[in-house]
C-alpha positions in Angstrom: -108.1 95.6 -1.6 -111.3 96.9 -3.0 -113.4 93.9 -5.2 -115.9 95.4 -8.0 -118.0 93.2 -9.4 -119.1 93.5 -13.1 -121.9 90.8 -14.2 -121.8 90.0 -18.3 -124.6 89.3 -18.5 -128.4 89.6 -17.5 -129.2 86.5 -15.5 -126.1 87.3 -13.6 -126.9 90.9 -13.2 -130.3 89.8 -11.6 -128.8 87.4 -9.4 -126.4 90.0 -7.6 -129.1 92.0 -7.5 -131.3 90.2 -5.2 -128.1 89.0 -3.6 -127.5 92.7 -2.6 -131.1 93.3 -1.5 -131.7 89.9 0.3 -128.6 90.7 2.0 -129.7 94.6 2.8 -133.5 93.2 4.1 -131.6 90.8 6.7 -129.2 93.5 8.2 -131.9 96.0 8.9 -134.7 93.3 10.4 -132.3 92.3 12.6 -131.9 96.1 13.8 -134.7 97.4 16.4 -135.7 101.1 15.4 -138.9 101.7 13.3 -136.8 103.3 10.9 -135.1 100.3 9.9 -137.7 97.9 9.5 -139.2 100.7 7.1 -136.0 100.3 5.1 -136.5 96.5 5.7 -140.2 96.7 4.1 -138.7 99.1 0.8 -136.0 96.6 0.0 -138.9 93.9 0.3 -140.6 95.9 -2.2 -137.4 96.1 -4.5 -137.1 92.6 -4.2 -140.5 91.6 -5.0 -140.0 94.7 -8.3 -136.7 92.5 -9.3 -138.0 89.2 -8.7 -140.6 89.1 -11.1 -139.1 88.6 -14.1 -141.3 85.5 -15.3 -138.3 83.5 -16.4 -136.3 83.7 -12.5 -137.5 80.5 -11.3 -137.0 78.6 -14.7 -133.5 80.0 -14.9 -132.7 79.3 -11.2 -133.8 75.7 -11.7 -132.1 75.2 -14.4 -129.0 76.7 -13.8 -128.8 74.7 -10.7 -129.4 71.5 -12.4 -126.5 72.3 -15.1 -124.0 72.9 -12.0 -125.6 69.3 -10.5 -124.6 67.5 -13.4 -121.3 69.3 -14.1 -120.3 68.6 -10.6 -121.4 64.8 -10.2 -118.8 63.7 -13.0 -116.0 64.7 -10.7 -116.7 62.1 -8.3 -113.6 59.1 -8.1 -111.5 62.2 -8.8 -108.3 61.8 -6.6 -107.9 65.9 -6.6 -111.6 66.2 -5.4 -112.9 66.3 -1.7 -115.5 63.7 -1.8 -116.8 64.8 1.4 -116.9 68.0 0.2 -119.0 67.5 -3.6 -121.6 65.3 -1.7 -122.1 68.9 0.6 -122.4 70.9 -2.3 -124.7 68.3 -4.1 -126.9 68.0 -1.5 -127.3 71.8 -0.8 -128.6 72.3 -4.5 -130.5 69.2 -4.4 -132.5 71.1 -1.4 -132.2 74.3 -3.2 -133.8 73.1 -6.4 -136.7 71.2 -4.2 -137.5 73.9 -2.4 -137.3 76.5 -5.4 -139.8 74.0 -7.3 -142.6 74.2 -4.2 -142.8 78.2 -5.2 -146.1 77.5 -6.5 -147.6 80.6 -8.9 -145.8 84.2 -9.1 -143.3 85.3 -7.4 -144.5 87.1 -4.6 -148.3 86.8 -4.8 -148.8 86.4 -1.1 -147.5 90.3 -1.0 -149.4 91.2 -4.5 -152.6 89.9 -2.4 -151.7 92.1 0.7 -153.8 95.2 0.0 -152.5 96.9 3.3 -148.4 96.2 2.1 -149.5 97.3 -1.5 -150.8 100.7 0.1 -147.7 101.3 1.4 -145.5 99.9 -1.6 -147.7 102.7 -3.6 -146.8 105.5 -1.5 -143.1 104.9 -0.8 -142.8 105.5 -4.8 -143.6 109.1 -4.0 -141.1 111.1 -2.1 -142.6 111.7 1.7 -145.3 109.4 0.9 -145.4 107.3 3.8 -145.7 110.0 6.1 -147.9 109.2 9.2 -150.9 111.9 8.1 -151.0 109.6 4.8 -150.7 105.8 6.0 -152.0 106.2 9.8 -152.2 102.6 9.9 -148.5 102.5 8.9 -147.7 104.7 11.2 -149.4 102.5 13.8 -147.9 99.3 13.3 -144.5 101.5 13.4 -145.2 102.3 16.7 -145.5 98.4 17.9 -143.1 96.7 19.4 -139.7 95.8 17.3 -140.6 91.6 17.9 -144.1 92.0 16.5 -142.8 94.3 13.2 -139.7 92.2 13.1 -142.0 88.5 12.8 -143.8 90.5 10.4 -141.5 91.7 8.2 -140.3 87.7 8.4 -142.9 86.2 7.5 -143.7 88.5 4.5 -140.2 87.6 3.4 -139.8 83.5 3.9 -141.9 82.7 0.9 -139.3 84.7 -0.8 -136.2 82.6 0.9 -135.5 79.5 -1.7 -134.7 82.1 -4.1 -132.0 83.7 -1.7 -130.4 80.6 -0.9 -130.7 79.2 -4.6 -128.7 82.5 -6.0 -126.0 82.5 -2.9 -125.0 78.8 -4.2 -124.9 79.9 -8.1 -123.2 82.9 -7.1 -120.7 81.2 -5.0 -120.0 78.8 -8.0 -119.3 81.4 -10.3 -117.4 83.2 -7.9 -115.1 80.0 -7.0 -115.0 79.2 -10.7 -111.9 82.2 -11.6 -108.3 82.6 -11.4 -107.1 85.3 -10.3 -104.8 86.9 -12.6 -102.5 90.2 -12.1 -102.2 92.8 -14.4 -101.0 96.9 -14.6 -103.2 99.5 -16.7 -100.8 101.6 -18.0 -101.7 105.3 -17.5 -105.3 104.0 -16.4 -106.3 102.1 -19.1 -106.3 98.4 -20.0 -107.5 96.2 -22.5 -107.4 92.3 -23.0 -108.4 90.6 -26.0 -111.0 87.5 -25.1 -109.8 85.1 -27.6 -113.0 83.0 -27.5 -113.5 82.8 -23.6 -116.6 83.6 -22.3 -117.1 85.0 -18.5 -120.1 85.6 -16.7 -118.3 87.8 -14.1 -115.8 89.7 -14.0 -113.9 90.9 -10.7 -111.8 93.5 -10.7 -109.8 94.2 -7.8 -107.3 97.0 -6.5 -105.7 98.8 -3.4 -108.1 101.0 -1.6 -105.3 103.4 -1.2 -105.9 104.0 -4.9 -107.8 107.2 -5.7 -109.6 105.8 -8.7 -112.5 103.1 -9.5 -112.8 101.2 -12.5 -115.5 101.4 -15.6 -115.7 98.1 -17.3 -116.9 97.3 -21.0 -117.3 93.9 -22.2 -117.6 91.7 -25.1 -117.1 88.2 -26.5 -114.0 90.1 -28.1 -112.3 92.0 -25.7 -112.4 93.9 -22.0 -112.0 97.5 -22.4 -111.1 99.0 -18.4 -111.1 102.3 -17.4 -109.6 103.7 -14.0 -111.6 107.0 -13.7 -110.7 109.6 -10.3 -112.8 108.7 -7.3 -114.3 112.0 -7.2 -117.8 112.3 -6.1 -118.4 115.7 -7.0 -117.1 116.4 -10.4 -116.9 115.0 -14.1 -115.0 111.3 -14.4 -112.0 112.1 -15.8 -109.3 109.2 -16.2 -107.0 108.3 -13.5 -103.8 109.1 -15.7 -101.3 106.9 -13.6 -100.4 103.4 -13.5 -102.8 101.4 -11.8 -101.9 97.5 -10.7 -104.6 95.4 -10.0 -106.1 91.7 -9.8 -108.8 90.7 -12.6 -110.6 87.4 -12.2 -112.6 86.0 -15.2 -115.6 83.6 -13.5 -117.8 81.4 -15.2 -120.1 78.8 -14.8 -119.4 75.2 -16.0 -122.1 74.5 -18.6 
């Protein structure tokens, strides 16, 4: 199966986001080569671009401490791991603490780095980090892979709580559906919403299925679309029955 996910909605949207680009930055510091930890330093600049929305931090915080109290009244209920809840608890009680010690804007410790906003300048022009233009880039490229890779890690950890507060929100969500099974008929599909509200959407098929899915959303109904997968010309509608899992997440509020 093949899993797309469609956010409803903006705070969600940000969250897989980052998600995406927290998990990109760890794959390619991991990696050795100098051209990876140049991808490793642009994703760090996409992150700090997303991450600034003012109200991340206020939303995080809050969105965590609506999932805290949602989940402490389960406790004493037989069809509930104890065990398990005082885990989860305890992860966003950690989460939230260290979310609230980001003191000032997101990413100020990189805003104040006048040799990383060089570079963040130039790789927003295409060739721009060439070696004739950012010599001292091209320097520290030529170091050893430890020394870029404690570099690129410590530029990053301020940035960590919100990583770990979005993969426990996420993972909330994401646990909150039921999966339910459905056919488009003739590659289209629509479900009235009858006054449920999701905050995801997941939308899953075969991958021996020549075709993707385009999603439109209200509070009234889900309109889905299952175009060709053809990368070179116009979407045109998949014009066969297409069978597939939909799972409607949301966060207890």
């Amino acid at each position: 199966m093949i899993s797309y996910e469609f956010p409803l909605n903006e705070k969600v949207r940000t969250m897989l986001r980052l998600e995406d680009l927290f998990e990109r930055i760890a794959h390619f510091i991991a990696a050795d080569l100098s051209v990876d930890h140049h991808a490793a330093l642009t994703t760090l600049f996409e992150i700090l671009e997303v991450a600034s929305r003012a109200d991340l931090k206020s939303e995080l915080l809050q969105e965590l401490e609506r999932q805290k109290r949602a989940l402490s009244n389960l406790h004493n209920n037989p069809a509930i791991s104890e065990q398990a809840l005082d885990e989860i608890l305890a992860e966003i009680e950690t989460a939230s603490i260290d979310v609230l010690a980001m003191t000032g804007k997101i990413g100020q410790h990189l805003r104040e780095n006048e040799w990383l906003m060089g570079i963040k300048q130039r790789a927003g022009m295409p060739g721009g980090t060439c070696e004739f233009d950012l010599p001292s880039y091209h320097y520290w490229q030529e170091q050893p892979a430890s020394l870029r890779r404690e570099n690129l890690r410590q530029w990053l950890a301020p940035l960590l709580p919100l990583s770990v507060a979005i993969g426990i929100v996420l993972r909330l969500l994401r646990e909150s559906g039921k999966v339910l099974s459905f056919t488009a008929r003739l590659g289209a599909f629509q479900q009235m919403q009858g006054g449920r509200v999701a905050q995801l959407l997941r939308v899953s098929l075969s991958r021996h299925l020549v075709c993707l899915p385009e999603v439109s959303a209200n509070k009234y109904a889900i309109n889905i679309r299952f175009v060709d997968a053809n990368y070179a010309a116009k979407s045109t509608v998949f014009e066969f029955d297409v069978p597939f899992e939909m799972t409607f997440c949301s966060l207890s509020l």
